[in-house]
C-alpha positions as CSV (number, residue, x, y, z in Angstrom):
1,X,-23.2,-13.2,52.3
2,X,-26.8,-14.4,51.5
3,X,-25.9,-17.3,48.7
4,X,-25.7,-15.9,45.0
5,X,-28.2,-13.8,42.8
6,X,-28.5,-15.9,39.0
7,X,-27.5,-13.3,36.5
8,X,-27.6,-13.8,32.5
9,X,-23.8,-12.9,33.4
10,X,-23.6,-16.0,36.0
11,X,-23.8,-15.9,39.8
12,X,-23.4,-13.0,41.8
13,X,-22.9,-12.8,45.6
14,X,-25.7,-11.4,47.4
15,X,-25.4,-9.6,50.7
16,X,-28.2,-7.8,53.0
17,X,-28.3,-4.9,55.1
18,X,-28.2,-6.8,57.7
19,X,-24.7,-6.1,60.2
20,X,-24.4,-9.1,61.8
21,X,-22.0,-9.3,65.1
22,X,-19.1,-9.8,63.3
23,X,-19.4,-6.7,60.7
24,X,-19.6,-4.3,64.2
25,X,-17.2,-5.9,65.7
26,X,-15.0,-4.7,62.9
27,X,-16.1,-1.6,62.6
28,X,-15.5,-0.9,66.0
29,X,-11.7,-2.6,65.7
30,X,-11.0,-0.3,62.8
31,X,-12.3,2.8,64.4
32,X,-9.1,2.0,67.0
33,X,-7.0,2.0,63.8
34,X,-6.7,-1.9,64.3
35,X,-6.0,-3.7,60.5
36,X,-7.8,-0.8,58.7
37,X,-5.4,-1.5,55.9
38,X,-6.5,-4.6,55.4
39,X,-10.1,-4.5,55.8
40,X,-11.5,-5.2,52.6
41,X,-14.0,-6.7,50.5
42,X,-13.7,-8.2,46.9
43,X,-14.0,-5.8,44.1
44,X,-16.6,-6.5,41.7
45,X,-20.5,-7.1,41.4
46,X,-22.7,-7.8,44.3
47,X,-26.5,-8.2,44.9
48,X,-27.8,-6.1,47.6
49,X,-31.6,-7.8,48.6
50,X,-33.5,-9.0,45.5
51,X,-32.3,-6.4,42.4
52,X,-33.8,-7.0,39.5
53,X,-32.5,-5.9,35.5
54,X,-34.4,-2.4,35.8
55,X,-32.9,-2.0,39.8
56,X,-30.0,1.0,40.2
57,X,-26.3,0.6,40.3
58,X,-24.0,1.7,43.1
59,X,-20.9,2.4,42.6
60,X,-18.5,2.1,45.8
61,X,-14.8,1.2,47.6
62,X,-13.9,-1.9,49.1
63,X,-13.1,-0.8,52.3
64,X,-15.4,-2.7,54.3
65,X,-16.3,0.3,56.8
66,X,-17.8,2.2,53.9
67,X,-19.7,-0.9,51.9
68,X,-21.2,-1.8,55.0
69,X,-22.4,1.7,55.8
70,X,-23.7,1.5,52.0
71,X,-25.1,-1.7,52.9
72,X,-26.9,-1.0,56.0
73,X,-28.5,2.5,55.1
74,X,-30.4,0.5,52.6
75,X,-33.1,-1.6,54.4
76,X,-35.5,-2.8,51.9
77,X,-34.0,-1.3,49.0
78,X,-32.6,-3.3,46.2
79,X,-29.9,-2.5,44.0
80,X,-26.6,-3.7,42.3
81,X,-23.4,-2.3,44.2
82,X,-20.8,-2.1,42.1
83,X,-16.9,-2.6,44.2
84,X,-14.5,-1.0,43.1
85,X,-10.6,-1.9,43.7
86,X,-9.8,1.5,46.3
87,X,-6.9,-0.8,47.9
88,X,-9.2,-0.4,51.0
89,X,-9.6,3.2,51.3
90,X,-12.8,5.0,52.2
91,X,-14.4,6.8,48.8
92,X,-12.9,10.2,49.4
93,X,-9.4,9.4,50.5
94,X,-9.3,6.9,47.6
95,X,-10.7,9.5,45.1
96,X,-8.6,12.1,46.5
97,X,-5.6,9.3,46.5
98,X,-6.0,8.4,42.8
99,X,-7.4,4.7,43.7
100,X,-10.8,5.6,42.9
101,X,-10.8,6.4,39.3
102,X,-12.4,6.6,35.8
103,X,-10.9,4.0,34.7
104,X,-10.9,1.8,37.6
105,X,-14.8,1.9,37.3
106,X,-14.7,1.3,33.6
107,X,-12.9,-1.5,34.7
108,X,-15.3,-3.2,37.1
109,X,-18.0,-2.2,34.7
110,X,-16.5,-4.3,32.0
111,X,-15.0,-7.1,34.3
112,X,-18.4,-7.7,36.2
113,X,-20.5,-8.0,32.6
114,X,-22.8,-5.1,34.0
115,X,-24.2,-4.3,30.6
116,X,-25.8,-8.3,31.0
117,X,-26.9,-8.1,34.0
118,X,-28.5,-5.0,34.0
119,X,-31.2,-3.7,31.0
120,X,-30.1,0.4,31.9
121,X,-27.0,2.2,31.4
122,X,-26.5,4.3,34.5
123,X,-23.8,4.3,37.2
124,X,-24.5,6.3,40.5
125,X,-21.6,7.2,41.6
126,X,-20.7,8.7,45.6
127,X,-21.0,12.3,45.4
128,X,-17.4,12.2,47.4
129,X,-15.8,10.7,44.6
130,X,-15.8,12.9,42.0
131,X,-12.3,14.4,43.0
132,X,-11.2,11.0,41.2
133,X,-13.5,10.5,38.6
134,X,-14.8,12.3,35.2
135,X,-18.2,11.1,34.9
136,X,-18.4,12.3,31.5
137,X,-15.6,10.1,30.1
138,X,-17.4,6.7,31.7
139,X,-19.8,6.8,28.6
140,X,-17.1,6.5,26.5
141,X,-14.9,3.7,28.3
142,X,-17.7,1.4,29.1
143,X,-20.6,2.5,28.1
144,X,-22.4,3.1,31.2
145,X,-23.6,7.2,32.0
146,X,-22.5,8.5,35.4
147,X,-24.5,10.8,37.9
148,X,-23.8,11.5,41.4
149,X,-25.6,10.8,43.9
150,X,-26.2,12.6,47.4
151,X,-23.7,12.8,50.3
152,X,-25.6,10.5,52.6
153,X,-26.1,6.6,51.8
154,X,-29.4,6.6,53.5
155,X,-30.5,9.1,51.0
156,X,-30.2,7.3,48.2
157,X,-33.7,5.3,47.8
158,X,-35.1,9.3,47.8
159,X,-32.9,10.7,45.3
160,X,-33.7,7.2,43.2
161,X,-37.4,8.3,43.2
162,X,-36.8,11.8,42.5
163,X,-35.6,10.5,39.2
164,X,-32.0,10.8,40.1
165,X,-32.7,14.5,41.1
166,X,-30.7,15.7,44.4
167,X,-32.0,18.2,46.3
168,X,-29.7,20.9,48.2
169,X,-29.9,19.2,51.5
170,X,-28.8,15.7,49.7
171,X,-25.8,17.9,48.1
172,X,-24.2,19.1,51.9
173,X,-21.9,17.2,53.5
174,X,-21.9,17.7,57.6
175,X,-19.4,17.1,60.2
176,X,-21.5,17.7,63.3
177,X,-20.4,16.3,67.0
178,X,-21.1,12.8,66.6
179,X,-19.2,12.2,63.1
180,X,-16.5,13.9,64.6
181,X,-16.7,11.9,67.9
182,X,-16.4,8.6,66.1
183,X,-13.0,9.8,64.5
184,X,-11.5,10.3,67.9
185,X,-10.2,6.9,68.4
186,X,-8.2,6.5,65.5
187,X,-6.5,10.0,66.1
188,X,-5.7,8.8,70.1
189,X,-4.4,5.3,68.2
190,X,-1.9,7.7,66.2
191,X,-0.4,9.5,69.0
192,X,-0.3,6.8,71.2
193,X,2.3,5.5,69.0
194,X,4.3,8.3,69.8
195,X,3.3,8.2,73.4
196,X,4.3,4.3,73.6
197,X,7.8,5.0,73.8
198,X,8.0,9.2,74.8
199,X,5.9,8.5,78.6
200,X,8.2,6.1,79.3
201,X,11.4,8.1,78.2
202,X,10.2,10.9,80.6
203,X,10.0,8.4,83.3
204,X,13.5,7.2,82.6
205,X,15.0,10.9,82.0
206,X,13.5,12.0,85.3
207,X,14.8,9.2,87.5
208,X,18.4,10.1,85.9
209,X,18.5,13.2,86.7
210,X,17.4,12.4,90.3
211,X,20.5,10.3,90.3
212,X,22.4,13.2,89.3
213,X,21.0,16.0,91.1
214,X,18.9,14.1,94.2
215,X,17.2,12.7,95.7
216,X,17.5,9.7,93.7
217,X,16.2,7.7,91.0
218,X,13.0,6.2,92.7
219,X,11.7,9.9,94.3
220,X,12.5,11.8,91.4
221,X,10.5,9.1,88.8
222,X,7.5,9.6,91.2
223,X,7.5,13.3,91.5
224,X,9.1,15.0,88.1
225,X,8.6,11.8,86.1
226,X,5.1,11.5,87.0
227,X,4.2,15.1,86.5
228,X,6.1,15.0,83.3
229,X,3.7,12.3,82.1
230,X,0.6,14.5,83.6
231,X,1.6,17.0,81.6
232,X,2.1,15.0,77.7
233,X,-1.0,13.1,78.4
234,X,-3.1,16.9,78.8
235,X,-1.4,17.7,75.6
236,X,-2.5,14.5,74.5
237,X,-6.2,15.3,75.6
238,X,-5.7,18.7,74.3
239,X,-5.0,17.9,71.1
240,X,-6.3,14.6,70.0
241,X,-9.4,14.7,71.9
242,X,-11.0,18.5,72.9
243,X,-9.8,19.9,69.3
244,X,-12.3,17.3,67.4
245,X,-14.8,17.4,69.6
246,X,-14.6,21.7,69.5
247,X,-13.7,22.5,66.4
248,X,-16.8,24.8,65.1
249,X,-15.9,27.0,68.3
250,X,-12.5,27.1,68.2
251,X,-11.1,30.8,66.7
252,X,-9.2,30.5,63.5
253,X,-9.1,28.7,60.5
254,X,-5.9,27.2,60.7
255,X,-6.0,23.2,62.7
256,X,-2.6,24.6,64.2
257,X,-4.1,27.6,65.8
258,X,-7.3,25.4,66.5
259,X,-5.3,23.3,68.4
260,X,-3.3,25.9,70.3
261,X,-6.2,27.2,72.5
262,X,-7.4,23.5,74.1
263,X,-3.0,23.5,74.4
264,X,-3.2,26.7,76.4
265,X,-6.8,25.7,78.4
266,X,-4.5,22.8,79.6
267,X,-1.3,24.6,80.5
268,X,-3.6,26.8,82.8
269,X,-4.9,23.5,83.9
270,X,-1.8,22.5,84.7
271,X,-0.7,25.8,86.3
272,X,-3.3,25.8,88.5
273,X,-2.4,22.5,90.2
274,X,1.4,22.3,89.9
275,X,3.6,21.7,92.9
276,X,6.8,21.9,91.9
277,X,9.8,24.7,90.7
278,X,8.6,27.3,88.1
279,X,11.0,26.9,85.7
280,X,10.0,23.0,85.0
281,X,6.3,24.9,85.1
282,X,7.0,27.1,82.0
283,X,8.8,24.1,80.1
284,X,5.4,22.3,80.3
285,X,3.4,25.4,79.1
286,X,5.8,26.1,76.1
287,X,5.6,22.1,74.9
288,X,1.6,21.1,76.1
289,X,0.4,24.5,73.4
290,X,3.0,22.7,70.8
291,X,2.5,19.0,71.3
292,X,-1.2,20.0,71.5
293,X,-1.3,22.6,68.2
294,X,0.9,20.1,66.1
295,X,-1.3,16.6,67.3
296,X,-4.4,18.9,66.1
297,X,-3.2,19.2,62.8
298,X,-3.7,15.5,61.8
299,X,-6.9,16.0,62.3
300,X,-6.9,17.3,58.8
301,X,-6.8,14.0,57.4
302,X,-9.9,13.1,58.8
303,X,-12.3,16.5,58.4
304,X,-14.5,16.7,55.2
305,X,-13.1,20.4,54.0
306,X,-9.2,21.1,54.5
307,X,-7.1,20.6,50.5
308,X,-3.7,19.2,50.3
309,X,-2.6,22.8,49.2
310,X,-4.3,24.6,52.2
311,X,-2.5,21.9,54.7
312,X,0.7,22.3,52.8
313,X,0.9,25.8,53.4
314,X,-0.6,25.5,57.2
315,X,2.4,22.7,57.6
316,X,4.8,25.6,56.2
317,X,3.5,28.1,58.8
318,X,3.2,26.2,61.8
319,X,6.1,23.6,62.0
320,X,9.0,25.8,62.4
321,X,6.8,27.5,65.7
322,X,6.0,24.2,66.8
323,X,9.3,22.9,65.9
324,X,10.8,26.2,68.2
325,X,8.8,25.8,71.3
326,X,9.2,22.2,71.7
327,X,12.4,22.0,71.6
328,X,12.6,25.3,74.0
329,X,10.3,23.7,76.2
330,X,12.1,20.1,76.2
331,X,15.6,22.5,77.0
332,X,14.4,24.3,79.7
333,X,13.0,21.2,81.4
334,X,16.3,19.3,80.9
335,X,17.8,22.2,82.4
336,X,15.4,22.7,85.8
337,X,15.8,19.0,86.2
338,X,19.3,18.0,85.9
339,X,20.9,21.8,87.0
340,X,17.9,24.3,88.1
């Protein structure tokens, strides 16, 4: 916060673009999937450098991730950014979600006294919001005519000088290596959750059936228990980490099957340097393929093409074959452990 902007409407808070240490370090914390819920700003009106009457308005969430992307893609550039209440969701999810809406910009339009502080009537909204929103309607509910704007914040001072004109390159939305690198962490945060409680239940199941079959609890945690975790964590890797990163190259349309093939490149892996019987072998290869496949569909959430109905019907598909060899795979290693 830079003080407050005098408006005929009264003060508004003014903010630059500007990340100081404590705006990264909170990017990065909810990038782990730490508090992302609750990392917000206000809704309402702020003043982004020195806006004037005649300066553009931009409409955005109030998750904090995405207003200080806005924020930060526009050095030099002044202009009114108008928060809306997205109960701290990005603008896509929240569109997508229903808490981006028509009349949850209406709202703020009226609530913030936009037609006093500024002398045009023109909302740019994200171009990923219009899921949620019927520009055409805004006109009517507040008085303010909508037009998107391009994909990319940083574009925005061009497509204001074009005269609100987007070209086709503003209009395309990527998803190269690096966006899809940054997403990693909150997919590992997911699973880990899972993983929190199922490494050390391997662990424990192992050193049981030591007990029950030899050569005791301690040697059979350190050999089948620790091979056991081995092989989650590369279904782990497999899924949460190599499907992201590969996912242009990876055959199929489907996450599931996209997932399968980094599930199968690590049961090899796994093959290749296992030590121990078979049958605990080809448990591991029939669960690493479906712990890997089904981790690889929640990457769906986070990718900037899949639709509720296509992941609907992948869910439909996949699950029961998931379902099947996961629980054929978990059988058969109870079974080469405790009796094979």
């Amino acid at each position: 916060m830079l003080g407050t902007l005098a408006t005929p409407a009264g003060p508004v808070p003014r903010v630059g673009s500007d990340l100081k240490f404590n705006d990264r370090l909170g990017a990065a914390r909810v990038r782990w999937g730490v508090g992302r819920s609750d990392y917000r700003v206000a809704p309402g009106l702020y003043a982004l450098n020195n806006p004037g009457p005649a300066s553009p308005v931009l409409v955005s969430a109030n998750y904090k991730l995405t207003f200080d992307h806005l924020r930060a893609a526009l050095t030099g550039f002044d202009a009114w950014l108008l928060v809306t209440e997205s109960e701290g969701i990005n603008v896509w999810c929240a569109a997508g979600k229903g808490t981006l809406g028509t009349a949850e910009v209406a709202k703020r339009v009226t609530q913030s006294k936009l037609d006093q502080v500024v002398g045009h009537r023109r909302l740019i909204l994200p171009q990923l919001a219009a899921p949620g929103i019927a520009a055409y309607q805004l006109k009517k509910l507040c008085g303010f005519e909508a037009v998107f704007g391009p994909v990319r914040a940083a574009d925005i001072p061009a497509f204001v000088a074009a005269g609100f004109q987007a070209t086709d390159a503003m209009r395309a939305s990527s998803f190269d290596l690096g966006e899809r690198f940054v997403l990693i962490p909150v997919e590992l945060v997911g699973a880990l959750k899972f993983y929190l409680w199922l490494l050390p239940a391997l662990l424990v199941i192992a050193g049981l059936a030591g007990l029950v079959k030899g050569p005791g609890f301690a040697p059979a945690l350190g050999q089948q228990g620790l091979w056991a975790v081995w092989a989650a964590l590369l279904a782990l890797a497999a899924g949460a980490v190599a499907t992201p990163l590969l996912l242009p190259w990876l055959p199929g349309r489907a996450f599931a099957l996209k997932g399968l093939w980094p599930g199968l490149a690590a049961g090899a892996m796994l093959w290749a340097l296992w030590p121990g019987p078979v049958l605990e072998l080809v448990a591991w290869l029939l669960l690493i393929p479906a712990l890997s496949s089904f981790m690889a569909m929640n990457f769906t959430g986070a990718s900037n093409y899949t639709s509720l109905s296509g992941v609907k019907k992948e869910m439909r598909l996949a699950l029961p074959w998931q379902i099947g060899a996961a629980a054929l795979g978990l059988g058969l290693w109870l079974y080469a452990i405790f009796l094979g």
